[in-house]
DOMAR-947680 format. One line per field, with one value per residue: residue number from 0; residue in one letter; x, y, z of N, C-alpha, C in turn. Coordinates in steps of 0.2 Angstrom, whole numbers, m for minus. Each point is the difference from the previous one (the first is absolute). Layout:
<pts>
pos: [NUM  ...]
code: [A  ...]
nxx: [X  ...]
nyy: [Y  ...]
nzz: [Z  ...]
caxx: [X  ...]
cayy: [Y  ...]
cazz: [Z  ...]
cxx: [X  ...]
cyy: [Y  ...]
czz: [Z  ...]
</pts>
This chain:
<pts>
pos: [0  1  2  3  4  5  6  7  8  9  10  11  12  13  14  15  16  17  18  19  20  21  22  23  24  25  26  27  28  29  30  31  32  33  34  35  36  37  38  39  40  41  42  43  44  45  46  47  48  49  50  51  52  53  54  55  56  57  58  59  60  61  62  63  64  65  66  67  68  69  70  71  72  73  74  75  76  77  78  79  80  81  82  83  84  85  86  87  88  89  90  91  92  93  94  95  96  97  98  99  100  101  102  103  104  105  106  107  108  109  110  111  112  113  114  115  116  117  118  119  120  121  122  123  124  125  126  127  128  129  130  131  132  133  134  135  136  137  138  139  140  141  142  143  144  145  146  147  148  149  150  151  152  153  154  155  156  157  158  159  160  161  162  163  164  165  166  167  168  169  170  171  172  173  174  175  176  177  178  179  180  181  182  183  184  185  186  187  188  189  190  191  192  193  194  195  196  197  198  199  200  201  202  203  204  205  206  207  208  209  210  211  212  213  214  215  216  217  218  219  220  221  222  223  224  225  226  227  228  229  230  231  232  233  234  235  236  237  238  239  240  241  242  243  244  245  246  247  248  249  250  251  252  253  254  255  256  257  258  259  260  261  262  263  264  265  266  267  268  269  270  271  272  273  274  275  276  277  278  279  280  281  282  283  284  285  286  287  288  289  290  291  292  293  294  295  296  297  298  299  300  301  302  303  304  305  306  307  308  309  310  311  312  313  314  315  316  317  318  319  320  321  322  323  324  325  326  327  328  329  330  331  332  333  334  335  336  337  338  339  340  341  342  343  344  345  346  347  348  349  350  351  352  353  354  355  356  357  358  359  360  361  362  363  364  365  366  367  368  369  370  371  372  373  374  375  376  377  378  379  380  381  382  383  384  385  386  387  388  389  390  391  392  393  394  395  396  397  398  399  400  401  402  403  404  405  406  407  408  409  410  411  412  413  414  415  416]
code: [X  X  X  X  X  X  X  X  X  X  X  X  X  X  X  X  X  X  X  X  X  X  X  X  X  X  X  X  X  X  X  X  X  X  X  X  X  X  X  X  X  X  X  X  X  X  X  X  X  X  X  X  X  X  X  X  X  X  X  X  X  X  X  X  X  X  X  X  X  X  X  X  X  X  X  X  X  X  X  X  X  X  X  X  X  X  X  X  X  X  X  X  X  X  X  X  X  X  X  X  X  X  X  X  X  X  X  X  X  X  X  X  X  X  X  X  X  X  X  X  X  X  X  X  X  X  X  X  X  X  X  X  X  X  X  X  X  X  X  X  X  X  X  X  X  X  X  X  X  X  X  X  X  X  X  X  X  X  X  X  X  X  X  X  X  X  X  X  X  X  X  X  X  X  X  X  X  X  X  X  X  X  X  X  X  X  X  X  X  X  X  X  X  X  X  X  X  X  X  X  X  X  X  X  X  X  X  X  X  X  X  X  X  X  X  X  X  X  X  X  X  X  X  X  X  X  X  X  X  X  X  X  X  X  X  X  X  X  X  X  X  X  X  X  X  X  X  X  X  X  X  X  X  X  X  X  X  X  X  X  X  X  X  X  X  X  X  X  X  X  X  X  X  X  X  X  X  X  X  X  X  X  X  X  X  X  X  X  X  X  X  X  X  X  X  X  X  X  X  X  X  X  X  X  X  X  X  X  X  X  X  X  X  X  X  X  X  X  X  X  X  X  X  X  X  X  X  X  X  X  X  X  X  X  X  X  X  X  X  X  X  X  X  X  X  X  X  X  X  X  X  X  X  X  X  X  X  X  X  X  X  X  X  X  X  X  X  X  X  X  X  X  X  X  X  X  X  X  X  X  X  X  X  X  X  X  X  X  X  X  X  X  X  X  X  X  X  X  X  X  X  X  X  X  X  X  X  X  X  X  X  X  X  X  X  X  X]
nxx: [282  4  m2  m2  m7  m5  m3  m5  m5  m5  m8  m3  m5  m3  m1  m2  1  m5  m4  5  2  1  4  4  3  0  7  m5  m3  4  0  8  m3  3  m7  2  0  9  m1  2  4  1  m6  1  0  m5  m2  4  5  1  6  5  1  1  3  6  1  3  1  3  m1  m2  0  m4  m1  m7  m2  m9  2  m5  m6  m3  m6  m1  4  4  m4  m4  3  m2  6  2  m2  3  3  3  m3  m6  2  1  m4  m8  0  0  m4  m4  m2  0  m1  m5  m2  0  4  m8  0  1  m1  m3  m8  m2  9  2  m5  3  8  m4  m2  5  1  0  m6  1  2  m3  m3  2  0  m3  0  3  m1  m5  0  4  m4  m5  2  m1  m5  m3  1  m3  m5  m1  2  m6  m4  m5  m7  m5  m3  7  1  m8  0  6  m6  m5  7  m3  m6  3  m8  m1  m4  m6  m1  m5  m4  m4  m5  m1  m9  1  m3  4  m6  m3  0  1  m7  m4  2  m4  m5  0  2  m4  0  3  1  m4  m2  0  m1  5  m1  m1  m4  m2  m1  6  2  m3  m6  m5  m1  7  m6  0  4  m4  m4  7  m2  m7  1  4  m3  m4  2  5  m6  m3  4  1  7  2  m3  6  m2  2  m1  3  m6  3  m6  2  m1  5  1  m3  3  4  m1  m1  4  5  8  m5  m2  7  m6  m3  5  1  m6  1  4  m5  m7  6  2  m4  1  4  m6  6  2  8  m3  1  0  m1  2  m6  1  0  3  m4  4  1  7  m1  m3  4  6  m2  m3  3  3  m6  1  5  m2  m6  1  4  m4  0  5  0  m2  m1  7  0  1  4  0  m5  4  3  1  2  5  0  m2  3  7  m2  m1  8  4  m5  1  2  m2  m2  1  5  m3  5  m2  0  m4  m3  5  2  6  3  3  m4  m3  6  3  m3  2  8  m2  m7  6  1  m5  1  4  m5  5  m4  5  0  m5  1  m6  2  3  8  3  8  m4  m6  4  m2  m9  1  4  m3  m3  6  3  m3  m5  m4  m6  1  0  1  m3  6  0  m5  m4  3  3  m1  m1  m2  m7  1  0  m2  m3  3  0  m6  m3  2  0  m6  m2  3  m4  m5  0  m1  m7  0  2]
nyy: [81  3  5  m4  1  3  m5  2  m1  1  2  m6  4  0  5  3  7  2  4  m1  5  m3  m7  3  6  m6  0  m2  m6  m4  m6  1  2  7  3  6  6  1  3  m2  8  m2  m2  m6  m3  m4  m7  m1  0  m4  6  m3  3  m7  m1  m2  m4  1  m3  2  m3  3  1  m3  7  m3  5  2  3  2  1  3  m7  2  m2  5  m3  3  4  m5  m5  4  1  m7  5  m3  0  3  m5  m3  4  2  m7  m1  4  0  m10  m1  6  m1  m6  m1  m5  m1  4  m6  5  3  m5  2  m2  m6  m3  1  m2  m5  0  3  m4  9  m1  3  m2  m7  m4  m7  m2  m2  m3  7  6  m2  0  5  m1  m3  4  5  0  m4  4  5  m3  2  5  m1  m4  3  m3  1  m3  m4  4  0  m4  m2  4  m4  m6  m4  m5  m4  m1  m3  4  m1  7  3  m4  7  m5  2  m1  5  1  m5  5  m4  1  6  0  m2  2  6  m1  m2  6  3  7  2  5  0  0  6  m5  6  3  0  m3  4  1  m2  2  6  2  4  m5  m5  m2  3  6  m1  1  1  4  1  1  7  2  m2  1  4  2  1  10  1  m2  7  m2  m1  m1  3  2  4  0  1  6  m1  6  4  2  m7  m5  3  m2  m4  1  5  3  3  m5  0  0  1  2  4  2  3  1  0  0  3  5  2  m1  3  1  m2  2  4  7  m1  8  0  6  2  6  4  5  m3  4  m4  m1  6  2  m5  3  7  m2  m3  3  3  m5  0  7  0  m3  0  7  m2  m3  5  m8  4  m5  4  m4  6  1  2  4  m7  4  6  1  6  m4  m6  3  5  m4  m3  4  0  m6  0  m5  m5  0  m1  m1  m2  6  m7  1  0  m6  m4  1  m6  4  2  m4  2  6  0  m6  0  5  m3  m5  6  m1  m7  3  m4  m2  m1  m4  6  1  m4  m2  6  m7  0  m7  2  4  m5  m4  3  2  m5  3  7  m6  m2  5  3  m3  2  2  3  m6  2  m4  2  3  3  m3  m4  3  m5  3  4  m3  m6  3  2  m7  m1  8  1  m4  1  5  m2  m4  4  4  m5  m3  5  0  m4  2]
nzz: [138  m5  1  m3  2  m2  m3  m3  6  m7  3  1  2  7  m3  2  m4  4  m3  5  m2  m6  5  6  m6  m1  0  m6  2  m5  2  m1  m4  m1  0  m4  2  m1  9  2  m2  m6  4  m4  5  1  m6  2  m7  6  1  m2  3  m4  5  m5  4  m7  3  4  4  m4  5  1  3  2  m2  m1  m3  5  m4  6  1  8  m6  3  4  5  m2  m4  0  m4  m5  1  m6  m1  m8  3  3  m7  m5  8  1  m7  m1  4  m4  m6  m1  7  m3  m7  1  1  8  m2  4  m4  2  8  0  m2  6  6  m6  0  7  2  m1  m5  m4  m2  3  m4  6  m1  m6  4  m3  m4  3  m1  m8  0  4  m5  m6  2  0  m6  m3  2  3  m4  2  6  m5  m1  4  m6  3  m2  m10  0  2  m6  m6  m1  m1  m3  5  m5  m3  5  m2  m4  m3  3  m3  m3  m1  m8  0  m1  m5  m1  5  m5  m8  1  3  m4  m5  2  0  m6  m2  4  m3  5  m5  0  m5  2  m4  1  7  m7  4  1  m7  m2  6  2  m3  m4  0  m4  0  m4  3  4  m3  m1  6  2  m6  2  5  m5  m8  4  4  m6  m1  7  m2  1  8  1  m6  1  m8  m2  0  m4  0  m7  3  0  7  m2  7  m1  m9  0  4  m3  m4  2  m2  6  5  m6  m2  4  0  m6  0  6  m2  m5  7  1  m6  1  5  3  m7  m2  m1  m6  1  m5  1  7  m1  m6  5  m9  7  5  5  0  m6  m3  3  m1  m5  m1  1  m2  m6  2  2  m4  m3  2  0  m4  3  m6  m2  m5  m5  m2  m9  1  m5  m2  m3  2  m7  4  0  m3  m4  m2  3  m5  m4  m1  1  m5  1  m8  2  0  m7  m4  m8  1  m4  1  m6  5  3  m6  0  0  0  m6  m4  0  m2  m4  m1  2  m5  m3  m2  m1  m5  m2  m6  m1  0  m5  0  m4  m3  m4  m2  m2  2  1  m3  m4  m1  m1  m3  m5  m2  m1  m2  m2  m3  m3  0  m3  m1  m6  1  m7  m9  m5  m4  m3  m4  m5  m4  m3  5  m5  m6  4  3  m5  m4  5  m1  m5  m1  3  m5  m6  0  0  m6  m3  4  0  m5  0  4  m3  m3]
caxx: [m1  m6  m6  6  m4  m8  m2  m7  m6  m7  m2  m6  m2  m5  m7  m3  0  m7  m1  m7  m5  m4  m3  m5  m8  m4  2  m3  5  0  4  6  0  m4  m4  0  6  2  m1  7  6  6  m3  m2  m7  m2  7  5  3  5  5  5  10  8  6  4  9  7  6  9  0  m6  m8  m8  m5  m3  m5  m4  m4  m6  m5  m5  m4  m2  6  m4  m3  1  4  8  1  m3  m2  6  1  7  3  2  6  7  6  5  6  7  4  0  3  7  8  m1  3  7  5  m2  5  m10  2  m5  m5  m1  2  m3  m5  m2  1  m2  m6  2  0  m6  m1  m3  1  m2  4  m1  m7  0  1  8  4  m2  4  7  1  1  7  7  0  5  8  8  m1  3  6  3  m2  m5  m6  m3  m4  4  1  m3  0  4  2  m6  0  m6  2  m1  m5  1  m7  m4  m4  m5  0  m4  m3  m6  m2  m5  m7  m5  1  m2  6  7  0  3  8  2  m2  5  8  1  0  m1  m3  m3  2  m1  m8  m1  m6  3  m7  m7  m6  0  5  1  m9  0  1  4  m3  5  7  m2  m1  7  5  m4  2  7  1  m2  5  6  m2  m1  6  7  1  3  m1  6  3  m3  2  m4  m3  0  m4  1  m7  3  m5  m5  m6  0  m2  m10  m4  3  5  0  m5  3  m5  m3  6  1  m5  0  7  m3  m2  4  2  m7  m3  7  3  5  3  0  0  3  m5  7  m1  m5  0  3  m1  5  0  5  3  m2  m7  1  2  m3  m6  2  3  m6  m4  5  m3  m5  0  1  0  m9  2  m2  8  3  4  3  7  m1  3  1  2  6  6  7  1  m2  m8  0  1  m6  m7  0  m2  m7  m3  m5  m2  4  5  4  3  8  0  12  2  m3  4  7  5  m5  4  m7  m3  2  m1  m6  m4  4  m4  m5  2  5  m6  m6  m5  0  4  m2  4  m3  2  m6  2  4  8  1  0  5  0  m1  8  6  m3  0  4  m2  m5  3  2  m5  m5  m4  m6  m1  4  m5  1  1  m4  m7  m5  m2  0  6  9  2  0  5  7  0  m1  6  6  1  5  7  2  m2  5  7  3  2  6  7  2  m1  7]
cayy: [m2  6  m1  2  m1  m2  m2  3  m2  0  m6  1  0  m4  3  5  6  2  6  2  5  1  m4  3  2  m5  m4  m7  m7  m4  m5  3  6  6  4  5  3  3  7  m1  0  m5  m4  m2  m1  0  m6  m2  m5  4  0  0  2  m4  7  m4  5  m4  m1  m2  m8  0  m1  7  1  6  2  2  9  m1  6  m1  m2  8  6  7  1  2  6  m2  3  m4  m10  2  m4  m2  6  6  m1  m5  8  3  m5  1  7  2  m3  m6  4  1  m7  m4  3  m1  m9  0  m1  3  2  4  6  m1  3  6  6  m1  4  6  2  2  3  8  5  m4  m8  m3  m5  m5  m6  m1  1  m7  m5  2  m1  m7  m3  1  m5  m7  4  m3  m7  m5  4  m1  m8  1  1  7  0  4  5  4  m1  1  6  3  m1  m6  m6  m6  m6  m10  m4  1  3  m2  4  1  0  5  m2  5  0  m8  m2  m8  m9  2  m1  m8  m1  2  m7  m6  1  1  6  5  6  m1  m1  7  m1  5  2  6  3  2  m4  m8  m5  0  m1  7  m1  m1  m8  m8  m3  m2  m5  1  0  m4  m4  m2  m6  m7  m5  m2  m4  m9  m6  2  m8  0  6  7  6  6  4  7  5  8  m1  8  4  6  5  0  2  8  2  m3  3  4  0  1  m1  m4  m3  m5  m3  m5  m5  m6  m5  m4  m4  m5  m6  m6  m4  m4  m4  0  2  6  1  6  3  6  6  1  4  6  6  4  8  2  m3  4  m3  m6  m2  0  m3  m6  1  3  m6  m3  2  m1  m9  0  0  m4  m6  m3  m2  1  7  5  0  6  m1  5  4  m2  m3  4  m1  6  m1  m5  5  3  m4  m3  7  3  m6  1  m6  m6  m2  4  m3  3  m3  1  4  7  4  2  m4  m6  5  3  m9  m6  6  0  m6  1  4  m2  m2  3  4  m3  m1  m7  0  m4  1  m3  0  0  m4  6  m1  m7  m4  2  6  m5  m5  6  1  m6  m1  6  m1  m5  5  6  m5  2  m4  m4  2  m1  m4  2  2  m4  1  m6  m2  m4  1  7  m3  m4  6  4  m5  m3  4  1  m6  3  2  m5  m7  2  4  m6  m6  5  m2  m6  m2]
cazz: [m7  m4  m5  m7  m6  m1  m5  1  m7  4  1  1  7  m1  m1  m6  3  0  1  5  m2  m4  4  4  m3  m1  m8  1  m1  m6  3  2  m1  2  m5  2  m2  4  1  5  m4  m4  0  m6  3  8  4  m5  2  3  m4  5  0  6  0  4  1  0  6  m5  m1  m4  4  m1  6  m3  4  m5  m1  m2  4  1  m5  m1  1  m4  3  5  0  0  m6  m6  m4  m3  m6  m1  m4  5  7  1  m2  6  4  m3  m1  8  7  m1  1  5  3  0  5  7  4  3  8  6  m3  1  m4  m7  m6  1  m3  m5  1  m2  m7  m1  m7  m3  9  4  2  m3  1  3  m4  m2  7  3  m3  3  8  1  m2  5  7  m2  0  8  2  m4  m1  7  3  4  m3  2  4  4  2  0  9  5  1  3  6  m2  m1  m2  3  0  m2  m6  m1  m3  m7  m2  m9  m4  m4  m6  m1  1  9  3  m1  1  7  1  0  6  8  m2  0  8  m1  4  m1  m7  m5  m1  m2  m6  1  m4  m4  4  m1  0  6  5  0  3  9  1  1  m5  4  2  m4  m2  5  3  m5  1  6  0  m3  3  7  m6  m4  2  2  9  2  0  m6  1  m5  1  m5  m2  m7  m2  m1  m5  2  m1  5  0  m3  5  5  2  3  5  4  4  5  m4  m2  6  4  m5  3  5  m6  m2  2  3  m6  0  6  4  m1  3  m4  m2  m6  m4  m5  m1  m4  m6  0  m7  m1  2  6  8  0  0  7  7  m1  m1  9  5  2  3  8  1  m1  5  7  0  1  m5  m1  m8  1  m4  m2  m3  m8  m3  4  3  m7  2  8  5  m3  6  5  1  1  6  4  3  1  m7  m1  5  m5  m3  m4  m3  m8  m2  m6  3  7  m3  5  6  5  4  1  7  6  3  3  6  4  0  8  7  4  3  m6  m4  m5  m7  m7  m6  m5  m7  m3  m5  4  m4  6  2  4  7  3  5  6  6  4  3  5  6  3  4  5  2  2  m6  m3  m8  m3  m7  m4  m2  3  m1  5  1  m2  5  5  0  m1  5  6  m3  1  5  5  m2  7  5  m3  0  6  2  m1  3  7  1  m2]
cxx: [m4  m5  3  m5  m7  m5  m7  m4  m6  m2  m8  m1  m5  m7  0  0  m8  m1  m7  m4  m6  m6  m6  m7  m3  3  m2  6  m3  5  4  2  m6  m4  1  5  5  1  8  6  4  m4  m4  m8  0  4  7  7  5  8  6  8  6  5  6  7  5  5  8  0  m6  m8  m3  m5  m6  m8  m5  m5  m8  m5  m7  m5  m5  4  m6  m5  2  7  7  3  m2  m1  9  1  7  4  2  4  5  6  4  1  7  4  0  3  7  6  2  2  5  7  0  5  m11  4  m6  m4  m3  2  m2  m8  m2  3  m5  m8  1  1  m6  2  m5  m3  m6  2  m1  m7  m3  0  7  3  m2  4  7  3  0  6  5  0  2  7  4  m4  8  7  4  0  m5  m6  m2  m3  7  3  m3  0  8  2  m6  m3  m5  3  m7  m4  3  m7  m2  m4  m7  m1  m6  m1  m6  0  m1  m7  m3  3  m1  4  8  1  2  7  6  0  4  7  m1  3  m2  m5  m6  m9  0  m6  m2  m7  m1  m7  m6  m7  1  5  m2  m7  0  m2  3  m1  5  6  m3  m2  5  3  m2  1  8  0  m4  3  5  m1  m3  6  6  1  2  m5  3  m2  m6  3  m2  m3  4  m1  2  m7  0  m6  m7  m6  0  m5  m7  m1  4  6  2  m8  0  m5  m2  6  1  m4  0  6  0  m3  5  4  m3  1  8  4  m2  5  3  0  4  m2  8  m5  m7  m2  5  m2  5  2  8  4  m3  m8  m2  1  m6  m7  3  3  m8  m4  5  m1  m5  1  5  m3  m8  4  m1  8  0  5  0  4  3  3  m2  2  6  5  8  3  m2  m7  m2  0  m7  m5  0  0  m5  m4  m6  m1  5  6  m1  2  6  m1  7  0  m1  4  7  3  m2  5  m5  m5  5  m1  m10  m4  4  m4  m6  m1  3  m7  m6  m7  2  4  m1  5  m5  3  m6  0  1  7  2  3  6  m3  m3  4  5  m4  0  8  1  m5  1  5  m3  m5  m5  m7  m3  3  m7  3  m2  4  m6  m7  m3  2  7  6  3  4  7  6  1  0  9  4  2  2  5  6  1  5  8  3  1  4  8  2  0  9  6]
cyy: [5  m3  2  0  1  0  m2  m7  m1  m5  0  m4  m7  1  6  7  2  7  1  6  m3  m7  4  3  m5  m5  m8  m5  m2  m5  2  7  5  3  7  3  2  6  1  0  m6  m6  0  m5  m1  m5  1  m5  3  m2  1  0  m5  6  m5  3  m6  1  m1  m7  m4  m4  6  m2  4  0  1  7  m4  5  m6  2  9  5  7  2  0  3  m5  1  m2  m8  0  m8  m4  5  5  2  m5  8  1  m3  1  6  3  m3  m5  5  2  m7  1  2  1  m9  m1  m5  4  3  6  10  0  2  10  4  m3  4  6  4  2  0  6  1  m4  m6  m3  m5  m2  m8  m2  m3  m8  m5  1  m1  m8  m3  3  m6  m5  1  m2  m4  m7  2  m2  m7  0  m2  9  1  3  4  5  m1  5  7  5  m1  m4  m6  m2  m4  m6  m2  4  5  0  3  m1  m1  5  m5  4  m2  m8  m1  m6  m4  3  0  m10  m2  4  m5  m6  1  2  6  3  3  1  6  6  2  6  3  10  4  0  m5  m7  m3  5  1  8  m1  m3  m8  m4  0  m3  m10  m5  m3  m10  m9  m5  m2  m5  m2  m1  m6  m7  m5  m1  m7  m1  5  6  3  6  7  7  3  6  1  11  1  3  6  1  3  8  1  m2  3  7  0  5  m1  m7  m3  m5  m5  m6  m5  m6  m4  m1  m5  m6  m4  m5  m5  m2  m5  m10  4  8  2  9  4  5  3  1  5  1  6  3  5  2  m5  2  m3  m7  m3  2  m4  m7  0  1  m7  m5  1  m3  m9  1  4  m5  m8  m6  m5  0  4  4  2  6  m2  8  7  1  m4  m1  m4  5  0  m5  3  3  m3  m5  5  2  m8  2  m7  m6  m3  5  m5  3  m4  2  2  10  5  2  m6  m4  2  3  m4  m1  6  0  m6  4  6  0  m6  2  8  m3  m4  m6  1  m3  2  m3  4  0  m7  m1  m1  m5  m5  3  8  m5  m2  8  2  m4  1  6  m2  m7  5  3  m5  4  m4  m5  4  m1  m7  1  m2  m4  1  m9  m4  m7  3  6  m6  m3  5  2  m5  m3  2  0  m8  m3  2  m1  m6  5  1  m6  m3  6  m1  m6  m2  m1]
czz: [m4  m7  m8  m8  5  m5  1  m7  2  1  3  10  1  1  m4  1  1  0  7  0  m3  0  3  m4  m3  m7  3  m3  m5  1  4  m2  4  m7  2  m3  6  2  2  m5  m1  m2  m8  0  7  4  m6  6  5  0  7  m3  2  0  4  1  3  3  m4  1  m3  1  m3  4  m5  3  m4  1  1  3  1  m5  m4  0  m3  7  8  1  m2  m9  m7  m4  0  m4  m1  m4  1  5  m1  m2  5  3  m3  3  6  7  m1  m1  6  5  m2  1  7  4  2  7  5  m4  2  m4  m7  m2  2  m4  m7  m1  m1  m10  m2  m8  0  8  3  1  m6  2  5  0  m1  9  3  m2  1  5  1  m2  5  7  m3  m1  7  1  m6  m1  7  3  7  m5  1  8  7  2  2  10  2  m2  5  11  4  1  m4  2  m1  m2  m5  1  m3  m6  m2  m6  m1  m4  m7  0  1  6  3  m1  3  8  2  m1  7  5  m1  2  7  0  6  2  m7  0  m6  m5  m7  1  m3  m4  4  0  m3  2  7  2  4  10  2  m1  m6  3  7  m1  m2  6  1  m3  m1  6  3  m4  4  6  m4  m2  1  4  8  2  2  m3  1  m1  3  m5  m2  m7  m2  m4  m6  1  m1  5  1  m3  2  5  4  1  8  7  2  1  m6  m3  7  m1  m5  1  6  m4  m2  4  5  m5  m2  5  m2  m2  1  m9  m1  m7  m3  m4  3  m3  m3  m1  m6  m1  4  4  5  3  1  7  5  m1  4  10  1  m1  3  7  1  2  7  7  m1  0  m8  m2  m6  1  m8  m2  m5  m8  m4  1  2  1  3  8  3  0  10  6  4  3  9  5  2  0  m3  0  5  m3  m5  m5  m4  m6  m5  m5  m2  3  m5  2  4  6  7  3  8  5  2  3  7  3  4  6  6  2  3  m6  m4  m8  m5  m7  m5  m8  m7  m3  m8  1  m4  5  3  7  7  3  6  6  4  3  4  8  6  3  5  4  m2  1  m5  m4  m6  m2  m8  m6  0  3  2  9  1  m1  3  6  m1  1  7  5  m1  2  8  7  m4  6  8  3  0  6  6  m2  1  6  3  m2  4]
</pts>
């Protein structure tokens, strides 16, 4: 069945575009908003509104599959690409990529999105964002073109079984750590609760005592309020290289010791830290800091695992980093990677080297870019998924809880027949 139109429209994310630059040198809060100015090119302030691309592709029997362009919340920062605006990329979707579908048989995503990837403007890739939302649409395409769910075709080109059970999925709470952590407990969230731990002296304490304090807090609310004893969520809380910054991105012995500390104080629960450092300068320097406290926590029987994000944006980014066992997990941030082509290639990777596979993503996403990651990630199996878009915890969560026994519910009553 081919592709006989793609038709483009903007649109808004579930959160916001941030300038992490200019967070980090100290831009203050005035309710939802940022004070300060922007350092981070395109950027018109520090918060604004975040913007997204539908890109749909009409089929000759007149279905339409579509997909949604989205960039992470800190686009521009940690070597990825730029703010991306709708205005500015509905031009080169037109002109770049619908002369290149259409007339396309959408029968094979894999080929499709690799010539999709392949397309340069002035001898560079396309967006990142673009390529994300392209790819989603091609996957709905032959999914609907062939009478498959997404999650199919993605098994029966990548050679994947299909879970019979639910992913875990990870909630973020943004900045309101506490009332966002009781909606976690209620909904029985997995993984929780990322906490936005992105400032030295008012979330991490120059000796680390308010994430502390934090840890200590969250597992006595859970052990108070949890209505089954089962439940037993896993901490994983993002740093955004803070503890680097307090106490050294290379002065493993202290950094260790302190995440001994946390995990003493997270127990019974296991916990987990992303991004301990931010080495703002390279990949190279990023990885081996990040593999030398990963040495360290393990030959010292330490059980925090280490979840790598900054840095490592790309598959070949990914690659890397599992290779030199740059951390315990690997967050596969699916708008970073381009093509959710590369999202499946690297959870497949990440599992076939021994490293904890985390699909994720922004909460800079929209509901359509979640639904398709759920099906990326009922394919592949990774370790956990993000619950997205948003910061408000329920409405990611619903999205990504739905979609995903959606599915569930389908592939049964098929086999049941």
């Amino acid at each position: 069945m081919k592709i006989v139109d793609v038709i483009c429209s903007p649109g808004r994310t579930g959160f916001y575009f941030d300038d992490q630059r200019a967070i980090k040198k100290g831009a203050g809060h005035d309710g939802v908003f940022y004070i300060g100015d922007p350092v981070t090119e395109g950027f018109t302030s520090v918060r604004q509104a975040g913007e997204s691309i539908s890109v749909m592709l009409v089929l000759e029997d007149g279905q339409i599959a579509y997909g949604d362009c989205a960039a992470v919340q800190y686009s521009g920062a940690g070597g990825r690409d730029p703010l991306f605006l709708a205005r500015d990329f509905i031009p080169i979707i037109d002109k770049y990529i619908k002369p290149q579908l259409v007339g396309k048989e959408a029968n094979d995503f894999r080929g499709l999105c690799a010539m999709m990837e392949a397309i340069q403007v002035e001898g560079k890739r396309l967006h990142t964002a673009i390529r994300y939302g392209v790819s989603q649409a091609i996957l709905d395409a032959v999914a609907k073109a062939t009478g498959r769910l997404m999650c199919e075709v993605v098994a029966d080109e990548y050679g994947c079984t299909i879970s019979e059970t639910p992913i875990a999925i990870f909630t973020q709470s943004g900045d309101d750590r506490y009332n966002n952590a009781d909606k976690m407990i209620i909904k029985g969230a997995q993984v929780l609760p990322h906490a936005l731990i992105n400032n030295v002296d008012t979330k991490l304490g120059r000796n680390g005592e308010k994430l502390a304090e934090y840890v200590a807090w969250l597992r006595d609310r859970i052990l108070n309020m949890r209505t089954d004893e089962s439940y037993m969520p896993i901490l994983h809380i993002d740093v955004y290289g803070t503890i680097g910054a307090a106490f050294g991105n290379n002065n493993y012995k202290a950094m260790a010791d302190y995440l001994a500390k946390l995990e003493e104080i997270a127990k019974p629960f296991h916990l987990r830290i992303e991004g301990p450092m931010d080495c703002d300068c390279d990949r190279e320097t990023q990885m081996i800091a990040l593999a030398g406290l990963t040495r360290e926590l393990d030959e010292r029987g330490i059980n925090v695992e280490l979840v790598a994000d900054e840095w490592c944006n790309t598959l070949e980014d990914i690659k890397l980093f599992a290779d030199n066992k740059a951390g315990h997990m690997v967050q596969i941030k699916t708008p970073d990677l381009g093509g959710i082509n590369n999202t499946i290639e690297a959870v497949l990777y990440c599992k076939a080297k021994g490293i904890g596979a985390y699909q994720g993503g922004t909460c800079n996403e929209t509901d359509r870019s979640a639904q398709v990651c759920v099906h990326c990630a009922m394919a592949t199996q990774p370790a956990q998924i993000l619950a997205k878009p948003g910061m408000g915890v329920d409405e990611g969560y619903m999205i990504v809880y739905n979609e995903m026994n959606r599915i569930l519910a389908v592939r049964k009553a098929r086999k049941a027949r």
